[in-house]
C-alpha distance (Angstrom), angle and dihedral (degrees) to the residues before:
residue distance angle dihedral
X1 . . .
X2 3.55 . .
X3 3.81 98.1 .
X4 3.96 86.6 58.5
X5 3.35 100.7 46.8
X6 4.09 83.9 52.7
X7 3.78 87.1 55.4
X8 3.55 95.2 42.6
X9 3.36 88.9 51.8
X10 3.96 100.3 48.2
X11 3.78 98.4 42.3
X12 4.34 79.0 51.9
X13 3.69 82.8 51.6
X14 4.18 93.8 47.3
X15 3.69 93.7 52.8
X16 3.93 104.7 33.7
X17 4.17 108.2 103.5
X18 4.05 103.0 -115.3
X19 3.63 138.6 -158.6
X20 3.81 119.4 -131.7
X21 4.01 117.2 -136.2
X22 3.45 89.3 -156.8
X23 3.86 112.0 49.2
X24 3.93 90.4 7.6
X25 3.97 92.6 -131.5
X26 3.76 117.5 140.4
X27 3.91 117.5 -135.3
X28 3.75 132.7 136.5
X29 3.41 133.9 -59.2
X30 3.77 95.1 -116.3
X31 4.27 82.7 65.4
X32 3.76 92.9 56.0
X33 3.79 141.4 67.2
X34 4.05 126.6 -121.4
X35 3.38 114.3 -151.8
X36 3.51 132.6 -151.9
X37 3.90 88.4 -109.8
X38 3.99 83.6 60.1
X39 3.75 96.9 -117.3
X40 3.76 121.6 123.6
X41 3.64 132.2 -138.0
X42 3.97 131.0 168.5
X43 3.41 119.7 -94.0
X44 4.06 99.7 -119.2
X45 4.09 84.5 52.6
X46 3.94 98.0 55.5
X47 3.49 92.6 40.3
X48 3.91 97.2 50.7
X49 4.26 83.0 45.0
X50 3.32 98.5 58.7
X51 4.19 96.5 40.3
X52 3.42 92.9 52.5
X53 3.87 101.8 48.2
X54 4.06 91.6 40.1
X55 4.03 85.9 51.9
X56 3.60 82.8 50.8
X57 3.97 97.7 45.5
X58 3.84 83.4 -133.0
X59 4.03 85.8 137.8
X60 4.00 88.1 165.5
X61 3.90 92.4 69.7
X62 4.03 89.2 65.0
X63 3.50 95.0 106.9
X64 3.81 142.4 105.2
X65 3.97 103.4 -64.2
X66 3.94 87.5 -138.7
X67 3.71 106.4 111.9
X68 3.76 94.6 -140.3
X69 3.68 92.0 43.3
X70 3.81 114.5 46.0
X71 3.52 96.1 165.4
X72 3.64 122.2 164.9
X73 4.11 123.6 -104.4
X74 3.35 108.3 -119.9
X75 3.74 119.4 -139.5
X76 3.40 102.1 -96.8
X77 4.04 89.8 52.4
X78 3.37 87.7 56.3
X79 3.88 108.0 50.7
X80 3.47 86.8 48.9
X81 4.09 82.9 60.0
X82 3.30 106.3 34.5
X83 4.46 104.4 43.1
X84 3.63 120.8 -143.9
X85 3.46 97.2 -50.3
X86 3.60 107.7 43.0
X87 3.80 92.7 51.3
X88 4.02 89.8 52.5
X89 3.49 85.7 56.3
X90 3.70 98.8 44.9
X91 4.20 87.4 50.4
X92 3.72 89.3 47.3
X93 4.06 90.0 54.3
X94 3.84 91.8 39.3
X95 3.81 92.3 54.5
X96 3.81 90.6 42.1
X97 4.02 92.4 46.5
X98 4.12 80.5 53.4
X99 3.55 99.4 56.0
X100 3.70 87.1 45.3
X101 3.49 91.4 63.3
X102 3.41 99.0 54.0
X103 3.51 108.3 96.3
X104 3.66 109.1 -148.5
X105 3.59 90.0 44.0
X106 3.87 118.0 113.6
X107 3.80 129.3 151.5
X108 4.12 126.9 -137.2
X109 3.49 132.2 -81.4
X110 3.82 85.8 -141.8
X111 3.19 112.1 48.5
X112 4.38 106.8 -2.2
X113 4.43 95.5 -115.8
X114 3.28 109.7 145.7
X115 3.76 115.2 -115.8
X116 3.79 133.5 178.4
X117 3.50 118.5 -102.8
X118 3.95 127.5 -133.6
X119 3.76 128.1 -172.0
X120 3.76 93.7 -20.4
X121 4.11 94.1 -46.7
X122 3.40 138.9 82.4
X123 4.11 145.2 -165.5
X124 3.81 116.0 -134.0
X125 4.22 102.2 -130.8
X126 4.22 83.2 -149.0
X127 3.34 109.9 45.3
X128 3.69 98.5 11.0
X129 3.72 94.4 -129.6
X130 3.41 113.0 165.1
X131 3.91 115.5 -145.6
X132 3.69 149.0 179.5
X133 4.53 103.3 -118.0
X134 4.07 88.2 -149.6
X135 3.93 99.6 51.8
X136 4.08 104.3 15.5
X137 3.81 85.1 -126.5
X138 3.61 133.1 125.3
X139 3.92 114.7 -70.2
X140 3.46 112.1 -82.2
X141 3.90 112.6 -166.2
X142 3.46 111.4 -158.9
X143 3.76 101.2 -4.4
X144 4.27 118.7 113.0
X145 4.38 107.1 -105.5
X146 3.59 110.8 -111.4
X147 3.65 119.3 -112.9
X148 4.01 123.5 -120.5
X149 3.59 97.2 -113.7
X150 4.85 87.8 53.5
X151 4.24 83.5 38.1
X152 4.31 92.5 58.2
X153 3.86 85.4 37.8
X154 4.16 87.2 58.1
X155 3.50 98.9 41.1
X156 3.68 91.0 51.3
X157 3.92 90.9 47.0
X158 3.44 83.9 57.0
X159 3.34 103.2 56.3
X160 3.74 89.5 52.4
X161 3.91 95.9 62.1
X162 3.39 88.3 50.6
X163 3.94 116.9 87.7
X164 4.21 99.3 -173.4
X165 4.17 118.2 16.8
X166 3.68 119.1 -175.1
X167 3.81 113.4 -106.4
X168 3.78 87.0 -116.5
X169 4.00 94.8 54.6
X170 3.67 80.6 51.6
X171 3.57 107.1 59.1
X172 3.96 92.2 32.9
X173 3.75 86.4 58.4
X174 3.95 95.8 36.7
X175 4.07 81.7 52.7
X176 3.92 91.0 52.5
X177 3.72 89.5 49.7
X178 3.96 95.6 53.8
X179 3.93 81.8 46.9
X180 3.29 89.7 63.6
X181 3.66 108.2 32.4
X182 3.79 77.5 57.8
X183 3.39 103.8 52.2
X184 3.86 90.5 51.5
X185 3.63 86.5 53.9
X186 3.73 94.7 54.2
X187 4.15 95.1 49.2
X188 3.74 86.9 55.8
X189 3.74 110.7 45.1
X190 3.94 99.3 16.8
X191 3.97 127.2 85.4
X192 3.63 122.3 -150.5
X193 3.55 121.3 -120.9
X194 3.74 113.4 -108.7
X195 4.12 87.8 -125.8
X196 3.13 113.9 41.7
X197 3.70 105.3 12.7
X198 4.07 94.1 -127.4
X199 3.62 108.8 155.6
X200 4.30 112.4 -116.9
X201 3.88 136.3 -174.8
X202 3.05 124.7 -153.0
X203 4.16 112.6 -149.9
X204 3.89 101.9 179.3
X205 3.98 141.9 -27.9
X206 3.80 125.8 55.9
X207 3.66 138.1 -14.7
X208 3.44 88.4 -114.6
X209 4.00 105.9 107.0
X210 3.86 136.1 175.3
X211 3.84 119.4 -166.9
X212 3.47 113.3 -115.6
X213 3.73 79.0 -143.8
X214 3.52 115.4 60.2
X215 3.72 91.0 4.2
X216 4.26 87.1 -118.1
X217 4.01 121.2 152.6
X218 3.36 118.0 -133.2
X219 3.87 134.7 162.0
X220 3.91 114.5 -97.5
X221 3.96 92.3 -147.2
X222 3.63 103.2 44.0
X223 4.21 104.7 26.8
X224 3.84 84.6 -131.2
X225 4.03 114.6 142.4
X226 3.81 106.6 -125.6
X227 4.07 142.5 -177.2
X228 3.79 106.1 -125.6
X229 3.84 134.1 -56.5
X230 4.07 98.1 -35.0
X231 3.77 89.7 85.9
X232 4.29 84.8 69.7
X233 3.73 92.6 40.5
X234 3.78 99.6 53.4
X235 3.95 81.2 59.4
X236 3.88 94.4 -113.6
X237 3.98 88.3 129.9
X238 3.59 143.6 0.6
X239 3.68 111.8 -100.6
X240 3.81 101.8 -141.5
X241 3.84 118.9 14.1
X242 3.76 121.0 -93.7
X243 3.78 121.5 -124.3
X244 3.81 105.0 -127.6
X245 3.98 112.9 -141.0
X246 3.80 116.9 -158.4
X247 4.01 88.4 -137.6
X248 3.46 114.2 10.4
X249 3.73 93.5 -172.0
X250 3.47 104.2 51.2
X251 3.83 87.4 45.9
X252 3.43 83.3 62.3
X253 3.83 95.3 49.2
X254 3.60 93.3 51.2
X255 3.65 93.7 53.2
X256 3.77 98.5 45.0
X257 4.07 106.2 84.8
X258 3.89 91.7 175.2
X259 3.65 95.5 -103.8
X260 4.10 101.4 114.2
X261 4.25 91.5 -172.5
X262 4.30 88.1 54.0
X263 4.15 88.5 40.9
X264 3.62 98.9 59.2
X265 3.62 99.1 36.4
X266 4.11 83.5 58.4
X267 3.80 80.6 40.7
X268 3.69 96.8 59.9
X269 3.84 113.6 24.5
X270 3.82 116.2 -154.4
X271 3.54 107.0 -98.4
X272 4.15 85.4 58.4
X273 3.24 89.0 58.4
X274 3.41 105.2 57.6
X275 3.85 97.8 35.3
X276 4.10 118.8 81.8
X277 3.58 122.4 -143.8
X278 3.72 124.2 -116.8
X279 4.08 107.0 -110.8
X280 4.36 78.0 -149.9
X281 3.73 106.4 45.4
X282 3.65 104.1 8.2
X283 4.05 95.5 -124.1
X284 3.40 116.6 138.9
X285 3.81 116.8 -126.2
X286 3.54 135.9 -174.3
X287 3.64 136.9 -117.6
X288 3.86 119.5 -98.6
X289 4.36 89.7 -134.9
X290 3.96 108.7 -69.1
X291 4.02 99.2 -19.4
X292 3.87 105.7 111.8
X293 4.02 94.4 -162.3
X294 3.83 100.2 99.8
X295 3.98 120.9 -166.3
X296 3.72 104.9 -151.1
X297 4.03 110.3 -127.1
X298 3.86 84.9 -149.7
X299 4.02 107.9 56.3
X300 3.44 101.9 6.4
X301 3.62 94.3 -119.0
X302 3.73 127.6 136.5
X303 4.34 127.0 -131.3
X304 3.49 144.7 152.2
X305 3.51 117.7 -81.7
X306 4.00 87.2 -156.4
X307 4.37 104.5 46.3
X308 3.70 86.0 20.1
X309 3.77 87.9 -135.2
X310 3.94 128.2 129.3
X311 3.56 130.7 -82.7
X312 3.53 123.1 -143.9
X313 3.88 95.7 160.6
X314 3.48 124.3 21.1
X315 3.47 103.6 -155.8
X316 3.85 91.5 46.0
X317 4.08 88.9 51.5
X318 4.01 103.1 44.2
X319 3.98 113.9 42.5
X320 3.90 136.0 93.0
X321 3.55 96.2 -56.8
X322 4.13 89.5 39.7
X323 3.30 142.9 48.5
X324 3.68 128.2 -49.3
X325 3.95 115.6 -99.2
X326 3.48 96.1 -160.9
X327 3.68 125.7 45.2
X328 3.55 139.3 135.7
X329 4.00 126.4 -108.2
């Protein structure tokens, strides 16, 4: 009984018209994927999801694109998505994003094994190398790590004494340099997230982070682990930072030439004007043509690009006694 009400219910589920919360285009169910989580996406949607985030190693994003949901895709969901060689990729970053975790995991200088790391120094188990985990050196019992800043300053004194270096001793020592030079660079602009203590920029947009690592949000400004977007509106931080102006006012003044028209057309460039900001998040989004249901890019959520309010159902929202779905800018 239970088996036929299962088929019953998928072949209902094949030939039912659907609406995609993704691109928002209806087509039927045999076109779309149900996931365990029960929601329902078209098939060109998931499949573009899941190549783009496993070309980007951003593992984290796997998940049910419903907003409410975020459910992971298990396995199975996935190879089905992703073919042959997707999925080997995908298991190659999943085992890799593992082994990252592990903290007393490190790999080599010599040869990149991973080895297990004890009191700050570790043995290679194929070459045997025995090495310091903070400097990539040889062990050093007793004696204080060098920092990055003294190790560049060797390596470079190095070099000097030397009258002809292999092309090979160059690049492995130019690539130890960059390491270095990098890892300086990350201490001082990166925060840590509050989890797992992976070290994150942030280039542009909002305060509002997620790890890339454990997939945790946290606030950019304060280090704080958070929920969502509540932690900006209960005025704890700013969302995005503000540009501070020496005078404001006379800014202002200089810019003003006492033609109103000019003004607010330098005011408001084009591509504000025909964007509409997200009554969750704030971004501004644009239209997809004529259709006035926008789905933010940011937070996933969905509104009105005319009343700027939410939409939880789309055919309860637009409609005679609504707004219009379709109108032009």
């Amino acid at each position: 009984m239970q088996s036929y009400s299962e088929k019953r219910s998928h072949k209902i589920f094949l030939e039912s018209l659907l609406v995609c919360g993704i691109c928002l285009s209806e087509d039927v169910g045999r076109n779309f994927i149900k996931l365990p989580c029960h929601h329902s996406f078209c098939l060109k949607c998931m499949e573009f999801h899941c190549k783009i985030h496993v070309k980007e190693g951003n593992l984290t994003q796997l998940a049910c694109p419903d907003t409410n949901c975020r459910n992971p895709l298990p396995p199975s969901v996935l190879k089905s998505l992703l073919r042959d060689d997707g999925y080997a990729q995908w298991e190659s970053f999943a085992l890799q994003k593992l082994l990252d975790a592990m903290p007393d995991l490190v790999y080599c200088p010599r040869c990149s094994a991973a080895c297990l790391e004890v009191d700050n120094d570790a043995q290679c188990p194929g070459c045997f190398f025995t090495f310091c985990t903070l400097c990539k050196r040889r062990r050093h019992v007793g004696d204080t790590c060098i920092t990055p800043e003294e190790k560049i300053r060797i390596l470079k004194q190095e070099r000097q004494k030397l009258y002809s270096i292999p092309e090979e001793q160059l690049l492995k020592e130019q690539r130890e340099i960059d390491e270095l030079i990098n890892i300086q660079e990350a201490l001082r602009d990166s925060k840590q997230c509050p989890r797992c203590k992976m070290a994150i920029s942030k280039i542009e947009g909002c305060n509002k982070m997620t790890c890339g690592n454990c997939g945790r949000f946290f606030c950019y400004r304060c280090n704080k682990a958070i929920g969502g977007y509540d932690h900006f509106w209960n005025g704890n931080c700013d969302m995005f930072e503000r540009e501070q102006d020496e005078n404001p006012q006379q800014q202002d003044d200089e810019n003003f030439d006492g033609d109103p028209d000019e003004d607010a057309e330098l005011l408001e460039p084009e591509w504000v004007l025909l964007t509409y900001p997200c009554p969750n998040c704030g971004r501004r989004n644009e239209k997809l043509g004529t259709n006035n249901h926008i789905l933010c890019i940011g937070c996933r959520g969905h509104y009105c690009a005319l009343c700027r309010k939410r939409v939880l159902r789309g055919e309860q929202h637009f409609g005679p006694r609504g707004c219009q779905q379709h109108t032009e800018d």
